[in-house]
Backbone as a printed PyTorch tensor [residue, N CA C, xyz], in Angstrom:
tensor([[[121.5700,  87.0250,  86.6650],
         [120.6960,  86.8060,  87.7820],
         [120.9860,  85.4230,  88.3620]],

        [[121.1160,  85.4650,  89.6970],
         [121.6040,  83.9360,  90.2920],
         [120.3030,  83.3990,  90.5800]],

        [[120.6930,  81.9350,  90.0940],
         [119.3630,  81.1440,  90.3430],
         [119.0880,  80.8640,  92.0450]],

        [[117.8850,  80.7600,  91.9290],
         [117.3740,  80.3960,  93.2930],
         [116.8790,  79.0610,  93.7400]],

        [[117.1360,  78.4020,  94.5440],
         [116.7280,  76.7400,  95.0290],
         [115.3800,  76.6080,  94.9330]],

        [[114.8760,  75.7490,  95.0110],
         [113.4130,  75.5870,  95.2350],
         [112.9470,  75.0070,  96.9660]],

        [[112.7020,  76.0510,  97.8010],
         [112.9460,  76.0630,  99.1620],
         [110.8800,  75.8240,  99.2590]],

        [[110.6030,  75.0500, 100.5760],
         [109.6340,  74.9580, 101.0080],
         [109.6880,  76.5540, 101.9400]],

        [[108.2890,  76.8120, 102.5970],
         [108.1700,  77.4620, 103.4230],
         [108.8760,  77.4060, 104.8450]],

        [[109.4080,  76.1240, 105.0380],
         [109.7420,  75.6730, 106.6250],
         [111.1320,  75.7890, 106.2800]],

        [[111.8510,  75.3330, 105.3840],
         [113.0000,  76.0080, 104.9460],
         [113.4460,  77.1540, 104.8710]],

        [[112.4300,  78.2410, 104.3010],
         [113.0780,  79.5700, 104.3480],
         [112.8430,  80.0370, 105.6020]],

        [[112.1880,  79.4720, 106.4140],
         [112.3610,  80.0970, 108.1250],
         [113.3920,  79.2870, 108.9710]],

        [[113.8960,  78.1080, 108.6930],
         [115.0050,  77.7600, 108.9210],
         [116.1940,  79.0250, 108.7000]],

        [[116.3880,  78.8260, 107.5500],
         [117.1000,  80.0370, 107.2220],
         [117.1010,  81.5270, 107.3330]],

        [[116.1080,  81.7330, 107.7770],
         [116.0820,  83.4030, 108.4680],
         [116.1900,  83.6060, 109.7440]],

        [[115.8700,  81.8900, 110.4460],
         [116.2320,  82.4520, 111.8370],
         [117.4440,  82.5920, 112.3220]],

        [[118.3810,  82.0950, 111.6360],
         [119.9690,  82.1600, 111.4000],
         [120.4070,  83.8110, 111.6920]],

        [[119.2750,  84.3230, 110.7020],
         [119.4500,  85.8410, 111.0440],
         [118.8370,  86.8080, 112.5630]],

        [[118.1990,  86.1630, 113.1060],
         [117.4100,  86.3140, 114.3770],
         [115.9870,  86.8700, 114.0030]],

        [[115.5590,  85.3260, 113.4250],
         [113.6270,  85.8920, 113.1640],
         [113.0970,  85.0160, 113.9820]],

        [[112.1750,  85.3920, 114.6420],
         [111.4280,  84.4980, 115.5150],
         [110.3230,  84.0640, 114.7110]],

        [[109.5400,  83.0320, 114.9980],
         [107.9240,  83.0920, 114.7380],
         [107.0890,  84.1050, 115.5800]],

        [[106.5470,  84.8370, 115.3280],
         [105.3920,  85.8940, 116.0040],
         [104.3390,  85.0560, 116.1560]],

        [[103.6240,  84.8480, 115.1430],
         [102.1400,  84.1900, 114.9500],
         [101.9020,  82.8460, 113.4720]],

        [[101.2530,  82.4630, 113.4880],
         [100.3010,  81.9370, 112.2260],
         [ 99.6350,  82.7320, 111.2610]],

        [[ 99.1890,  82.8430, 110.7170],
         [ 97.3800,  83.4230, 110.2650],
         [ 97.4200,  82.2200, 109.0400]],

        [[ 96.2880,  81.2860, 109.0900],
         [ 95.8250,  80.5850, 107.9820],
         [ 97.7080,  79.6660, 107.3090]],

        [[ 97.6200,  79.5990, 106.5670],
         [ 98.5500,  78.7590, 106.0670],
         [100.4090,  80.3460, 105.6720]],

        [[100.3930,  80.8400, 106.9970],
         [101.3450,  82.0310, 106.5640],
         [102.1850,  81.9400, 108.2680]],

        [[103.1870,  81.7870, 107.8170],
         [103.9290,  82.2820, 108.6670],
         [104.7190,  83.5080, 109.1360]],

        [[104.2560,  84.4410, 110.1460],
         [104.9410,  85.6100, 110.5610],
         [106.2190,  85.7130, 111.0520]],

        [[106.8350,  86.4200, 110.7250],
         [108.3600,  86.0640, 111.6080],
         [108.5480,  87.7350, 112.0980]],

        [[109.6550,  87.8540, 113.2550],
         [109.4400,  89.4180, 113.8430],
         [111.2210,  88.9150, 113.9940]],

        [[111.5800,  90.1050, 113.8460],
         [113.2990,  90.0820, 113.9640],
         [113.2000,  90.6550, 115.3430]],

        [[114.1130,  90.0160, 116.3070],
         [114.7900,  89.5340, 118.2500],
         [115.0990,  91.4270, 118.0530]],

        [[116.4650,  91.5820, 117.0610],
         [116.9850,  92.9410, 117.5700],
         [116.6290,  93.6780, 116.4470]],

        [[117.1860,  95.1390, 116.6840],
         [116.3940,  95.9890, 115.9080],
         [117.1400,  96.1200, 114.1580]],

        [[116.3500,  96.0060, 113.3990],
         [115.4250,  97.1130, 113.4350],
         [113.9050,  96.7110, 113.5190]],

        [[114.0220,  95.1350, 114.1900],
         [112.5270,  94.3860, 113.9000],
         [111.6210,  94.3520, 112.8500]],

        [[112.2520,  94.0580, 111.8890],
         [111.5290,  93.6690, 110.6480],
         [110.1470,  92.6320, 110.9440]],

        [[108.8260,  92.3200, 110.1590],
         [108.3810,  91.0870, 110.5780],
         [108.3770,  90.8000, 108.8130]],

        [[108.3120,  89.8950, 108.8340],
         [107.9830,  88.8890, 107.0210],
         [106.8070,  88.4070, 107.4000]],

        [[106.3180,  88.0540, 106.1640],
         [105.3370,  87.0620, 106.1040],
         [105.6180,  85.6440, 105.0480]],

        [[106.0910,  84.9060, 105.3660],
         [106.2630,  83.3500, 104.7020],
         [104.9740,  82.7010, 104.5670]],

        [[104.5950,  82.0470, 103.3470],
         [103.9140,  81.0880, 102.9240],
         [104.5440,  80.0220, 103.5820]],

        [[103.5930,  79.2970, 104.1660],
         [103.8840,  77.5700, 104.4650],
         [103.2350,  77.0070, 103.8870]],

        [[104.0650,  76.9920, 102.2010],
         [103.7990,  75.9880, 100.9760],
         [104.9950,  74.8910, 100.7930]],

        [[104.6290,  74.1680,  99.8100],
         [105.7230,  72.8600,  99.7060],
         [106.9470,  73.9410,  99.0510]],

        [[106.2520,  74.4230,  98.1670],
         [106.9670,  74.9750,  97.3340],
         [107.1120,  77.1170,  96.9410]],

        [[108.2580,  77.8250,  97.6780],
         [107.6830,  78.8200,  97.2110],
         [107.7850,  79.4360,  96.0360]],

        [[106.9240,  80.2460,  95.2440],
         [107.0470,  80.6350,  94.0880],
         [108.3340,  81.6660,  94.0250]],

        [[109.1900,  81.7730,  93.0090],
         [110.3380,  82.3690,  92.8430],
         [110.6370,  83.8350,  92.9860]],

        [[109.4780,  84.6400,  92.5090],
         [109.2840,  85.8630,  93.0040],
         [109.0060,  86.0410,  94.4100]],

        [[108.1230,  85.3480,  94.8900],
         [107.8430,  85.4380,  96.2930],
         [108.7690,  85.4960,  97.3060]],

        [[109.8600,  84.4930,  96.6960],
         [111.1030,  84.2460,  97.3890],
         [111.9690,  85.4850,  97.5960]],

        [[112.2360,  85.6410,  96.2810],
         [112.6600,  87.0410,  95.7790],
         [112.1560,  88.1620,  96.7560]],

        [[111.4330,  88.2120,  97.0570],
         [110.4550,  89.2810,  97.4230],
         [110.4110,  89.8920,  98.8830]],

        [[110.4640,  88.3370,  99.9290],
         [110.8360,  87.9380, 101.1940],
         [112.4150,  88.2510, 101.5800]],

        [[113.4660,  87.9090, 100.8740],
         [114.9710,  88.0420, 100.6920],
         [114.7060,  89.3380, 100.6220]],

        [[114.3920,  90.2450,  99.8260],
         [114.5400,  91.4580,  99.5020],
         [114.1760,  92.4530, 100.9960]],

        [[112.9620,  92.1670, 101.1020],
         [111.9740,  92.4610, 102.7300],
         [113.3130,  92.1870, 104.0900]],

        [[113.9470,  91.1060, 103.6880],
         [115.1180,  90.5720, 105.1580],
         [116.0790,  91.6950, 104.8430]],

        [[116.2670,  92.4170, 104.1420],
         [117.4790,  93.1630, 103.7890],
         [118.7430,  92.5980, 103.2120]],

        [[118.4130,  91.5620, 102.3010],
         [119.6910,  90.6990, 101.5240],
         [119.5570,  90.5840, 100.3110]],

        [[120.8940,  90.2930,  99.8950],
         [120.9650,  90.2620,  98.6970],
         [121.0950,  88.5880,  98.2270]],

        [[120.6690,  88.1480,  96.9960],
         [120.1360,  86.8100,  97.2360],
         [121.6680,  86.0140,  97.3450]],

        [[122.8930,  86.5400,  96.8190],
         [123.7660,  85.7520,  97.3940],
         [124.1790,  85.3850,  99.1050]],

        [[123.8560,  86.7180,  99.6880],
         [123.9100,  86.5030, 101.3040],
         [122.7130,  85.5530, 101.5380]],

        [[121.5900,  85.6840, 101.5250],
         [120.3470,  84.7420, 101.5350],
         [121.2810,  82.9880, 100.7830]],

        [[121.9150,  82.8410,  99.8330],
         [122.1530,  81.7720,  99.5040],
         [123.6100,  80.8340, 100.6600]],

        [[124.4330,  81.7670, 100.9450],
         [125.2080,  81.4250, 101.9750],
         [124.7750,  81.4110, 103.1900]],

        [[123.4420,  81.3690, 103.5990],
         [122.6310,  80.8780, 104.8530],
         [122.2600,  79.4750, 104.4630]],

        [[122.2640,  79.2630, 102.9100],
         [121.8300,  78.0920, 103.0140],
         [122.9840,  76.7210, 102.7390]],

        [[124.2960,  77.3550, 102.7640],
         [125.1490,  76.3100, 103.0100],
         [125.4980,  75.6290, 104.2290]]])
C-alpha cells in the first residue's frame, strides 16, 4: 500500500483542480467541488489542516484515481 502525504484540505483542491474541479459551494467547514466536463462528479473536501488518511483515500477513490495518479498531481 503506497503511503499517502499529509495534505491540508486547500491542498487536495489544489490538486483536483488540475483535473477540472471547480468549487460549487461551501457548506460549514466543507468544500464542494463539481467536475467542468463530464461525467461531473462533485466531492466533498474537508477544509481541515489536516486530512484524515482514509478520508483521503476515500475522496481519491470518489475522483476516479488510483492513489498513484492522485500522487503524480502532486509533483
Amino acid at each position: 500500500m503506497t503511503k499517502l502525504p499529509a495534505l491540508s484540505g486547500r491542498e487536495l483542491v489544489q490538486a483536483l483542480r488540475q483535473l477540472g474541479y471547480e468549487e460549487d459551494h461551501r457548506t460549514g467547514s466543507h468544500i464542494i467541488l463539481r467536475q467542468a466536463t463530464s461525467p461531473h462528479r462533485r466531492l466533498t473536501v474537508p477544509d481541515h489542516k489536516e486530512i484524515a488518511k482514509g478520508t483521503l483515500r476515500a475522496v481519491i477513490r470518489q475522483a476516479g484515481l488510483t492513489v498513484e495518479e492522485f500522487l503524480s498531481l502532486l509533483e
